[in-house]
C-alpha positions in Angstrom: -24.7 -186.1 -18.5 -23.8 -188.8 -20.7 -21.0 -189.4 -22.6 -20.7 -187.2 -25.9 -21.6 -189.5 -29.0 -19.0 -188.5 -31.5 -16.2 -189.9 -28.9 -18.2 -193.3 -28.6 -18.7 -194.0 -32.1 -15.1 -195.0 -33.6 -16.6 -195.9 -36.7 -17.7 -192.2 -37.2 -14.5 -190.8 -39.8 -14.3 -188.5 -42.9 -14.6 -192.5 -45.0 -18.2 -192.9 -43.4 -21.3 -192.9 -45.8 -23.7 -190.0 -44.6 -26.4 -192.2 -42.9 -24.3 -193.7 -40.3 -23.4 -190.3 -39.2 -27.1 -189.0 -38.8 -27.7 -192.3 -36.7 -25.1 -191.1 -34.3 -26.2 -187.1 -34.8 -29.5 -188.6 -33.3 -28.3 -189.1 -30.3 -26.2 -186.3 -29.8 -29.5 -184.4 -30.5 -31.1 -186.4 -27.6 -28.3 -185.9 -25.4 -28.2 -182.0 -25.7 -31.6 -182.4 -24.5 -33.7 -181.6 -28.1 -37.3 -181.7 -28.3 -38.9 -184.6 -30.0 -40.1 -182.3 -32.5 -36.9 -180.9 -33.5 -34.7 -184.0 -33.6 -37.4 -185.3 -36.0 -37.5 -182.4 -38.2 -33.6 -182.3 -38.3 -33.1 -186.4 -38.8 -35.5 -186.0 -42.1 -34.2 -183.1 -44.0 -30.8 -185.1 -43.1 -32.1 -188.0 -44.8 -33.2 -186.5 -47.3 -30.3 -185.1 -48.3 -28.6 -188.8 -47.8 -31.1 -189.9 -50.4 -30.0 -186.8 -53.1 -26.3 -188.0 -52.9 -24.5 -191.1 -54.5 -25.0 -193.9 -51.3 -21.5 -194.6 -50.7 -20.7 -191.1 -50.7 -18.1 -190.2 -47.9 -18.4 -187.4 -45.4 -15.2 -186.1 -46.4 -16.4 -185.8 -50.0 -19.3 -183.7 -49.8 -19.0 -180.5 -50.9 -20.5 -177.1 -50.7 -21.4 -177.5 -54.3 -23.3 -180.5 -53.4 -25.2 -178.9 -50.6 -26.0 -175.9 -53.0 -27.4 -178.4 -55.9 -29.4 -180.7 -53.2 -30.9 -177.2 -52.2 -31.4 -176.3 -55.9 -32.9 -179.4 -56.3 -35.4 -179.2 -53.1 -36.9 -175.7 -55.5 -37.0 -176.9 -58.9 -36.4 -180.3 -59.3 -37.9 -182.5 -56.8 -41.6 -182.2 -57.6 -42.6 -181.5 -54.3 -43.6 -178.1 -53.2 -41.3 -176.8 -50.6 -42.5 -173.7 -48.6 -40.0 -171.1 -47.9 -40.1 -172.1 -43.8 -39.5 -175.5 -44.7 -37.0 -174.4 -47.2 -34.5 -172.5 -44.5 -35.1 -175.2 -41.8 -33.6 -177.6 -44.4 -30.5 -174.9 -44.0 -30.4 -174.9 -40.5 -30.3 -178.7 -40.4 -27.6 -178.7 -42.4 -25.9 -176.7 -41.0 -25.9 -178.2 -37.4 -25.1 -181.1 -38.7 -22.2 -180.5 -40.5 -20.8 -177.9 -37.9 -21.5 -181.2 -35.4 -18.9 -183.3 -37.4 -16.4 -180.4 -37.7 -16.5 -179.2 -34.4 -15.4 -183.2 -33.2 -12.8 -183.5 -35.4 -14.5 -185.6 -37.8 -14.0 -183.1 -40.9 -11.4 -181.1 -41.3 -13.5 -178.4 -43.3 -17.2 -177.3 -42.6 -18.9 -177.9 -46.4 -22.1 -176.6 -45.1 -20.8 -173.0 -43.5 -20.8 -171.3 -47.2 -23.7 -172.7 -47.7 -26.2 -168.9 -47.2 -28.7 -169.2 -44.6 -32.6 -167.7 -45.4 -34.5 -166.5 -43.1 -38.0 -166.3 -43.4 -40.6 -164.7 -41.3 -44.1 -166.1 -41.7 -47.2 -163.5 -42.1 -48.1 -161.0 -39.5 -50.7 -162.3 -37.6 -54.5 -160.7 -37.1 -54.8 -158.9 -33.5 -57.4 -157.0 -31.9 -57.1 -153.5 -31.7 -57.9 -151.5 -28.6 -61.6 -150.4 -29.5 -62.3 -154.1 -30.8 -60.8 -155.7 -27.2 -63.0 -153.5 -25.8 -66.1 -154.5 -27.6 -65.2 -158.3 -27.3 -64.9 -157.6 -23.4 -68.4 -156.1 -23.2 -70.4 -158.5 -25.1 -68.6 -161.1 -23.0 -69.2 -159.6 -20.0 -72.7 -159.2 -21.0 -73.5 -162.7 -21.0 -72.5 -162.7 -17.2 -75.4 -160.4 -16.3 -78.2 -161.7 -19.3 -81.5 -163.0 -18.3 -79.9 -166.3 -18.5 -76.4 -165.5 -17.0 -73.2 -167.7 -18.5 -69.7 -166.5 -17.2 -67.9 -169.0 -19.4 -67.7 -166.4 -22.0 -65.9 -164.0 -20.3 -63.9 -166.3 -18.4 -62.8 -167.9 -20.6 -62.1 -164.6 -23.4 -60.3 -162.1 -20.3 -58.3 -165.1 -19.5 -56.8 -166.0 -22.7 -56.4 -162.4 -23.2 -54.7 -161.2 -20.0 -52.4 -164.1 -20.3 -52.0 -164.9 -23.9 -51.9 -168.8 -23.1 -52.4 -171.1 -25.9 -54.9 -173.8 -26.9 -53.1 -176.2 -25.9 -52.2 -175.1 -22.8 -56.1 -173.4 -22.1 -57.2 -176.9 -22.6 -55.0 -178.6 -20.0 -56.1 -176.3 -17.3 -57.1 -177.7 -13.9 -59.2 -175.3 -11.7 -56.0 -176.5 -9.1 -53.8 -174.2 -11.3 -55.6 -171.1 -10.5 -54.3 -169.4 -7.2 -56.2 -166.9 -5.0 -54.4 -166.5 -2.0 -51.1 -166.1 -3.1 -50.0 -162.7 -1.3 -48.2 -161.5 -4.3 -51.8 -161.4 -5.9 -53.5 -164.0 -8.1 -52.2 -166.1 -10.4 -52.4 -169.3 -13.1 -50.0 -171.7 -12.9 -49.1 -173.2 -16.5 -47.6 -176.8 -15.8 -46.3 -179.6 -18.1 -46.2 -183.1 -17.3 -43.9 -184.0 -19.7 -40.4 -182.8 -17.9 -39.2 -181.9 -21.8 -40.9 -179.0 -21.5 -41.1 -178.0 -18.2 -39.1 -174.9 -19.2 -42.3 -173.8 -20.4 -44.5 -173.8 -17.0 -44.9 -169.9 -15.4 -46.8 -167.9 -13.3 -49.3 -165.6 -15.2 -50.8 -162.7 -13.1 -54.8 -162.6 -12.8 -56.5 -159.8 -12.4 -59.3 -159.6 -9.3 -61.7 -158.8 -12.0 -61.0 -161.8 -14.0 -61.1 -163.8 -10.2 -64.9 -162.2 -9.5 -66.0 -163.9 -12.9 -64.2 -166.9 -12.2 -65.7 -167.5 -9.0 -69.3 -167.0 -10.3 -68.3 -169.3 -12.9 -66.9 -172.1 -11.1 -69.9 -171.8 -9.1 -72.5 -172.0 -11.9 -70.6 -175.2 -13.6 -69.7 -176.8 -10.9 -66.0 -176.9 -11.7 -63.7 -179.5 -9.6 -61.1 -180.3 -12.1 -60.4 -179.4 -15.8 -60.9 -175.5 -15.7 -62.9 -175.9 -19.2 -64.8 -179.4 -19.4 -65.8 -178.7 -22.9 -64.1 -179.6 -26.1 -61.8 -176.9 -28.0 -64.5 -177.2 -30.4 -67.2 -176.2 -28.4 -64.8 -173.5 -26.6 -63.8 -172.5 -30.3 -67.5 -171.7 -31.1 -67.6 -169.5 -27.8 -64.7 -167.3 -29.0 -66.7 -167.0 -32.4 -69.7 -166.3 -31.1 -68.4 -163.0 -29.1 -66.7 -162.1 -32.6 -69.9 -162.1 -34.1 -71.7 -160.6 -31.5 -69.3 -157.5 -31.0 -69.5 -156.5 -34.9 -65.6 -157.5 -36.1 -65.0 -159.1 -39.1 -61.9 -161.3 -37.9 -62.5 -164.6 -36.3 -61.8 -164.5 -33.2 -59.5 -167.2 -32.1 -56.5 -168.6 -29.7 -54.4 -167.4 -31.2 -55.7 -164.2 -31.9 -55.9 -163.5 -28.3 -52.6 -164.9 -27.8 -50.9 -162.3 -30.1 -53.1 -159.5 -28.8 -52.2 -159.8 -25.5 -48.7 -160.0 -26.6 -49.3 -156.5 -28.4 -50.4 -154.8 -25.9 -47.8 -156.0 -23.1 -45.1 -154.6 -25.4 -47.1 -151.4 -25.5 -47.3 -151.1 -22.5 -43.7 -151.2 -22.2 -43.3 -154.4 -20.5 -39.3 -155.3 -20.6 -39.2 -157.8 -23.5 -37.8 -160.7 -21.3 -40.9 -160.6 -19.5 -43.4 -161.0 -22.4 -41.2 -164.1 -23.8 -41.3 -165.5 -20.3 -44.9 -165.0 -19.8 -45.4 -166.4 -23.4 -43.2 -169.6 -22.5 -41.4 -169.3 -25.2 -37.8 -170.1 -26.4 -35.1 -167.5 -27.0 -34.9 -169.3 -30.5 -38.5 -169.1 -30.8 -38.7 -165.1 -29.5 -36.6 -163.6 -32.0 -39.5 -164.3 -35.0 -42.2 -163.3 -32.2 -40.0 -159.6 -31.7 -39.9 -158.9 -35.3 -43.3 -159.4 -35.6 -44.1 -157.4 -32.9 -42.0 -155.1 -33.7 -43.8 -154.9 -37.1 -47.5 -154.5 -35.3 -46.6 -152.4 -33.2 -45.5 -150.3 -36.1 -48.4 -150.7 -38.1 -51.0 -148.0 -38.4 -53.9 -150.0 -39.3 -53.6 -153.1 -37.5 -57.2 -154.3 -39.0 -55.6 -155.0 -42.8 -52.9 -157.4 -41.4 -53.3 -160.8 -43.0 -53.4 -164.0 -40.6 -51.2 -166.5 -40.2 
């Protein structure tokens, strides 16, 4: 590991204007290993609060009122709309960078740790309920035995559905990632090349049912390498069409799928370690994903839940 930043930037003292520091936060974040994603999300609400103070303002100067009127400001007085998620992120940025400073000895007092953190939980999203699975299934599987037979619809529905993947990840399949033989049963294998995120890549059981299809499939497209040679657009269209065809009035998506399968894991009782595994998400990321869960799981009409 390399050496922490803080210790090799002697220039870094209460006396230093705030965008020198959030040069040198940058790469601590890159050191502790942050995704691209975040380190950029957390260097602009930085800067963005350099740009609301005085420019030769000095770390050791800024206060918690500050913080409080740069946040008052981001609501009413910017002129630019700023949604409640993008709101408490601003906090959280904040936050780790000023606990970053006091934690090295930089500050002697932590401006930002009065400052009151919101959390906000986006919309419940739309799922499928048990009958409506069902009916998606059916007309899916229909298409496999219609006068003019196409497995992709079920193949590619009862996978997204028994393994809640996501778009992303459905599109980078390789018929290679699908394993047959394994004796602890079938399986996908969701892989990364990026090593950033290779915390992400799993095994995701397969049913034999969903392996029958597959094989049929394969063998009516000709698969040899991507799983689904089609665009998401065209594989988009697919999901609608079984929406359509089943009756429902949501539109059937990723994502969708994604959250029903999630549903009915917890359900089923799965332990809750195993659903965020299986997911491939973070334990940052799985605490919004229980709640809502929670919350579906709860509901007695899943049908009237908005989508996200």
């Amino acid at each position: 590991m390399s050496a922490d930043p803080v210790s090799n930037t002697a220039h870094i003292t209460r006396d230093t204007p705030l965008l020198p520091a959030i040069n040198a936060w940058a790469y601590f974040l890159k050191d502790r290993g942050n995704s691209p994603h975040t380190i950029k999300a957390f260097l602009s609400d930085m800067r963005l609060v350099a740009s609301f103070l005085p420019p030769d303002h000095r770390l050791g100067d800024i206060s918690t009122v500050q913080l409080n009127q740069f946040l008052n400001w981001l609501q009413k007085g910017r002129g630019v709309a700023c949604s409640p998620k993008s709101y408490a992120r601003r906090i959280t940025s904040i936050k780790a960078f000023f606990r970053w400073l006091h934690e090295h000895g930089v500050i002697l007092a932590n401006p930002a740790e009065a400052v009151i953190q919101h959390s906000v939980i986006s919309p419940l999203p739309t799922v499928l309920t048990r009958d409506e699975t069902n009916e998606v299934l059916k007309v899916a599987l229909a298409h496999c035995t219609s006068e003019k037979p196409d497995h992709r619809y079920y193949a590619l529905l009862d996978l997204l559905l028994e393994t809640g993947i996501k778009k992303s990840e459905c599109l980078s399949l390789s018929v290679h990632h699908i394993e047959t033989k394994s004796p602890q049963g079938p399986f996908v294998f969701i892989r990364y090349t990026n090593p950033q995120y290779r915390y992400k890549e799993r095994k995701i059981a397969l049913s034999e049912e969903w392996i029958s299809v597959f094989r049929d499939y394969e063998h009516q497209y000709k698969i040899t390498d991507r799983l689904f040679p089609w665009s998401q657009r065209r594989l988009e269209y697919l999901l609608e069409d079984i929406g359509v065809e089943a009756g429902i009035d949501k539109h059937l998506s990723f994502d969708m799928c994604r959250w029903t399968c999630a549903l009915q894991d917890w359900e089923s009782g799965m332990e809750h370690e195993k659903i965020r595994q299986k997911l491939g998400v973070s334990k940052i990321q799985w605490r919004e994903i229980k709640i809502k869960l929670e919350a579906l799981a709860k509901s007695e009409n899943p049908n009237s839940i908005t989508a996200n």
